[in-house]
C-alpha positions as MATLAB code, in Angstrom:
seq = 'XXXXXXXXXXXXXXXXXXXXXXXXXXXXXXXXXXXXXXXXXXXXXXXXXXXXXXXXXXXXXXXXXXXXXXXXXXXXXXXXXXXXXXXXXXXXXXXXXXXXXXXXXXXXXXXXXXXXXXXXXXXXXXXXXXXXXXXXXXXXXXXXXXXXXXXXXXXXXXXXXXXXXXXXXXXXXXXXXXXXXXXXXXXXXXXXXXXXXXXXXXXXXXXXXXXXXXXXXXXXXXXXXXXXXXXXXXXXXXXXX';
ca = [
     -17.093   -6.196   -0.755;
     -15.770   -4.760    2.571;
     -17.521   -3.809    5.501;
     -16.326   -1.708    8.661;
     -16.331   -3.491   11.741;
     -18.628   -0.282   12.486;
     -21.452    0.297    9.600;
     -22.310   -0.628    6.746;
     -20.994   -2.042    3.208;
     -18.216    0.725    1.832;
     -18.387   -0.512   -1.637;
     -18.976   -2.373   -4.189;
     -17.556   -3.157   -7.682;
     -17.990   -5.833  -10.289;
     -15.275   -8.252  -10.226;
     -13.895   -7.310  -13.847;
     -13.412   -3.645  -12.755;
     -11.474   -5.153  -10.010;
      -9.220   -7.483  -12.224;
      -8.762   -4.656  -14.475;
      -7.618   -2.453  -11.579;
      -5.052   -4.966  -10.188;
      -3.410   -5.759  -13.712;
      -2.845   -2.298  -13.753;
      -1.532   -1.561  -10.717;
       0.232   -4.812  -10.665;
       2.025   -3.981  -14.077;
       3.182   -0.613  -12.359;
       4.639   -2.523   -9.492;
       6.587   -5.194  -11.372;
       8.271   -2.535  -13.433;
       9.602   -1.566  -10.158;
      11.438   -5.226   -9.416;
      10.800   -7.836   -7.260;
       8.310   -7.268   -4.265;
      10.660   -6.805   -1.702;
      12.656   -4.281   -3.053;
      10.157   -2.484   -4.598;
       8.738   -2.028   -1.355;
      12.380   -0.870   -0.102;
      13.467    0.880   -3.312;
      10.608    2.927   -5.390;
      11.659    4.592   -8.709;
      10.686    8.036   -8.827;
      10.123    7.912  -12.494;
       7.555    5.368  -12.062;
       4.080    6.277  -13.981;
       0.376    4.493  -13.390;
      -0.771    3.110  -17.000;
      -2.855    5.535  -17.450;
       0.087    7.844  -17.913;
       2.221    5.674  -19.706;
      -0.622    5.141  -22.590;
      -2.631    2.521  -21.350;
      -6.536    1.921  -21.053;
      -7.394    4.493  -18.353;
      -9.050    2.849  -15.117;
     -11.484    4.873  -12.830;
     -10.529    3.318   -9.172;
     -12.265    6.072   -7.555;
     -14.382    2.893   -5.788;
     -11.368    2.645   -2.986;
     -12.582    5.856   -1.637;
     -14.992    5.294    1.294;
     -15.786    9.228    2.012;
     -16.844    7.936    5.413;
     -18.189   10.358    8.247;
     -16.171   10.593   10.821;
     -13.071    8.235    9.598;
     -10.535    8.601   12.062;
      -7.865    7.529    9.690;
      -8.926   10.673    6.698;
      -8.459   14.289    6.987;
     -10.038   16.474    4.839;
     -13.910   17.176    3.628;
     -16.132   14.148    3.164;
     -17.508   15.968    0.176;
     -14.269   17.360   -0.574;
     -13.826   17.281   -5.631;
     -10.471   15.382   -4.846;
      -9.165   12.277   -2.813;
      -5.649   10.675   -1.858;
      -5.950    7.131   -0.580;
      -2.697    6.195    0.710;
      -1.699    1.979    1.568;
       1.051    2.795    3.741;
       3.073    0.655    6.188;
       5.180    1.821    9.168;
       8.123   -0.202    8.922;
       8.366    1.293    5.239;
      11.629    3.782    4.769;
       9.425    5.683    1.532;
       6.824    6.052    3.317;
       8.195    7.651    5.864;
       9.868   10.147    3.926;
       6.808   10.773    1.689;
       5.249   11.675    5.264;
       8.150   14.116    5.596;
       8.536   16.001    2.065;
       4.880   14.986    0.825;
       2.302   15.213    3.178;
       2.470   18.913    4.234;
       2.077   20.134    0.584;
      -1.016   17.568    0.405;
      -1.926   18.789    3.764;
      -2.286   22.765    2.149;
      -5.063   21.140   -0.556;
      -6.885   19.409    2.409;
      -7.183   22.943    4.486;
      -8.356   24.539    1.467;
     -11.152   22.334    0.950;
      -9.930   20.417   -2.259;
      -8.733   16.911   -0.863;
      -9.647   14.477    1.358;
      -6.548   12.150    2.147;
      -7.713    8.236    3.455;
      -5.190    6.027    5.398;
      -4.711    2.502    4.766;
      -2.039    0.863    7.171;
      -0.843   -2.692    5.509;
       1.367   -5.059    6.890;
       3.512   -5.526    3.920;
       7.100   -5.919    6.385;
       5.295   -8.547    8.936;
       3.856   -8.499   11.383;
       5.259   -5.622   13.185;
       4.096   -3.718   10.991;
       0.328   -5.076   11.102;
       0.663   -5.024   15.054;
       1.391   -1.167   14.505;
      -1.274   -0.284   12.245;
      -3.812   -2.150   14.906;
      -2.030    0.286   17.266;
      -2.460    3.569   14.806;
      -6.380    2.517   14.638;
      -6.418    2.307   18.742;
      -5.179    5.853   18.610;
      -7.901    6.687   16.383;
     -10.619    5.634   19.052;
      -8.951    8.464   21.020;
      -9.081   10.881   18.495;
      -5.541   10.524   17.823;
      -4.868    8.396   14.986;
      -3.044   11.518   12.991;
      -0.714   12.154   15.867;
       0.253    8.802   16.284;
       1.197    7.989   12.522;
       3.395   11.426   12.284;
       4.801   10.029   15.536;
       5.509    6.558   13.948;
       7.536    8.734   10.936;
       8.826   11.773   12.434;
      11.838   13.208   11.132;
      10.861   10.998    8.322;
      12.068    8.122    9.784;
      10.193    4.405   10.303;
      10.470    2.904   13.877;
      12.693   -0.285   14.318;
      10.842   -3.616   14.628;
      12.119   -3.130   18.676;
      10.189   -0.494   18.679;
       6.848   -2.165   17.440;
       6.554   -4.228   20.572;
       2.890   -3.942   22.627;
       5.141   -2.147   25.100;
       6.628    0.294   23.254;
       3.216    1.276   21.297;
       1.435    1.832   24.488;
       5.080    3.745   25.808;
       4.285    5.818   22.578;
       0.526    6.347   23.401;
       0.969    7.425   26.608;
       3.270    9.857   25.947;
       0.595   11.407   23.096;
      -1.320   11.762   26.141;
      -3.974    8.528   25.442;
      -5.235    6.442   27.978;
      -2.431    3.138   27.958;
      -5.443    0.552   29.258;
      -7.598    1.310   26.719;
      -5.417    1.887   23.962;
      -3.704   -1.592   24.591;
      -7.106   -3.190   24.904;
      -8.691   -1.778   21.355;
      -5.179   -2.401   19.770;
      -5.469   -6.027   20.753;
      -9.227   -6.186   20.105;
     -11.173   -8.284   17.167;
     -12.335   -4.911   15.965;
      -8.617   -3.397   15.276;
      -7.834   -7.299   13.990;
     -11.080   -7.071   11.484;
     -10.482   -3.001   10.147;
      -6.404   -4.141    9.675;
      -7.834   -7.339    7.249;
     -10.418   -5.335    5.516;
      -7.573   -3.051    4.583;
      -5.538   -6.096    3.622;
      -7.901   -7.538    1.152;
      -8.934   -4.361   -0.414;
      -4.674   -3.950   -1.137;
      -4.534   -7.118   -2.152;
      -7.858   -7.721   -4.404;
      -6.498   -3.767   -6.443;
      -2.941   -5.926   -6.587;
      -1.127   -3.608   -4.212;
       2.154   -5.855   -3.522;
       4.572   -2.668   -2.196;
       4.525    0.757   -0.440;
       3.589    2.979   -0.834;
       0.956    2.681   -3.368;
      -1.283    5.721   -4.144;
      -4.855    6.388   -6.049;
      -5.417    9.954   -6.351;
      -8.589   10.836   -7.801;
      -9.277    7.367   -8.877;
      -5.690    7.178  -11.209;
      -3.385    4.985   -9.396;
       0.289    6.404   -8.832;
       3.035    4.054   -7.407;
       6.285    4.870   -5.164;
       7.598    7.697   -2.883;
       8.043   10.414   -6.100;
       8.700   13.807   -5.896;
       6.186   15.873   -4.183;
       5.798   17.978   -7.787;
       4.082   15.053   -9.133;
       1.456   14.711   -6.607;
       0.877   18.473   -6.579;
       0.377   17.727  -10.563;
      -1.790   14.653  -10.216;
      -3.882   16.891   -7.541;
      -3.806   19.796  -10.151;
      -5.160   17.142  -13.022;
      -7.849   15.494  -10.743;
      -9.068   19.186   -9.461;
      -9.363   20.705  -13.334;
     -11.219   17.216  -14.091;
     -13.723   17.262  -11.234;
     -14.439   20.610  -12.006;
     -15.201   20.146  -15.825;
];
């Protein structure tokens, strides 16, 4: 059970559905190797169980279809969401941001997906100091700006570059208020949103990035964009009957 520093409870599960949900996820990510280079090096003919012939899991609970979530894009209400664990010190991630996103982007301004942002640390703590910093930019209404920042030209920053200085450098040139944004970056709320991301990655089993669920089916590693178009397709012609 999670809760956002700023409402109430986002879900809940039983604990088997939850167990269920990590040894599947958990299979798909130690087909990949060990943790660290399957966080470095995704295989882009990695499949979810579900595709591979396995029990089929419904982990459509990690959606949290909150109002007003600076960190989604995309109708609350919308038949289809992406939730992305990301991390910005991840190379696949970045490119998935590059050659990825805008494609998922042209389903979320036609109405069909909602895409929800959760920034892990798995690379240190650089990368956990960054994802405090991406959720300070979201105060300001600029949370999007500053993770395309983070991986433009589908890039990740250095770990020189994930210093307190060099976030607020980067926030003031996206036009944000530096005092502020250092001060909510730093604050218990940004330290309490980046652990309730943490544990819900860790309790589905999510040990690399990126790591996908797309409507509810989980879907592992940086793959060609023509197989989250399909798994979009799939998840649209189910949630419409």
């Amino acid at each position: 059970m999670f809760r956002s520093a700023r409402g109430p409870v986002l879900w809940l599960v039983p604990l088997a559905v939850i167990v269920l949900a990590a040894v599947l996820i958990g299979v798909a990510i130690a087909n990949q190797g060990p943790a660290e280079d399957s966080a470095n090096a995704q295989k882009p003919d990695s499949q979810s169980e579900s595709e591979s012939g396995g029990e089929e899991v419904d982990l459509s609970f990690v959606e949290h279809r909150v109002e007003g979530d600076s960190r989604a894009v995309g109708d609350v209400d919308a038949p289809v969401t992406l939730v992305v664990f990301s991390d910005y010190q991840c190379p696949y991630c970045a490119s998935w941001n590059a050659e990825t996103m805008p494609a998922m982007m042209d389903y979320v301004d036609k109405g069909d997906l909602r895409i929800e942002m959760r920034d892990l640390a798995v690379f240190g703590e650089e990368s956990e100091r960054a994802a405090r910093a991406a959720y300070a930019a979201g105060l300001q209404g600029k949370y999007w700006e500053f993770h395309n920042t983070m991986f433009e030209g589908g890039e990740h920053p250095p770990k020189s570059e994930l210093d307190d200085d060099s976030l607020v450098a980067t926030a003031k040139d996206l036009g944000l208020d530096p005092t502020k944004f250092k001060g909510d970056m730093n604050s218990v709320e940004a330290h309490e949103e980046f652990d309730a991301n943490a544990q819900e990655g860790q309790s589905l089993g999510v040990a690399s990035t990126p790591t996908f669920v797309i409507g509810g089916k989980p879907l592992v590693g940086a793959q060609p964009t023509k197989t989250f178009v399909g798994a979009v397709d799939e998840a649209l012609a189910e949630a419409e009957g």
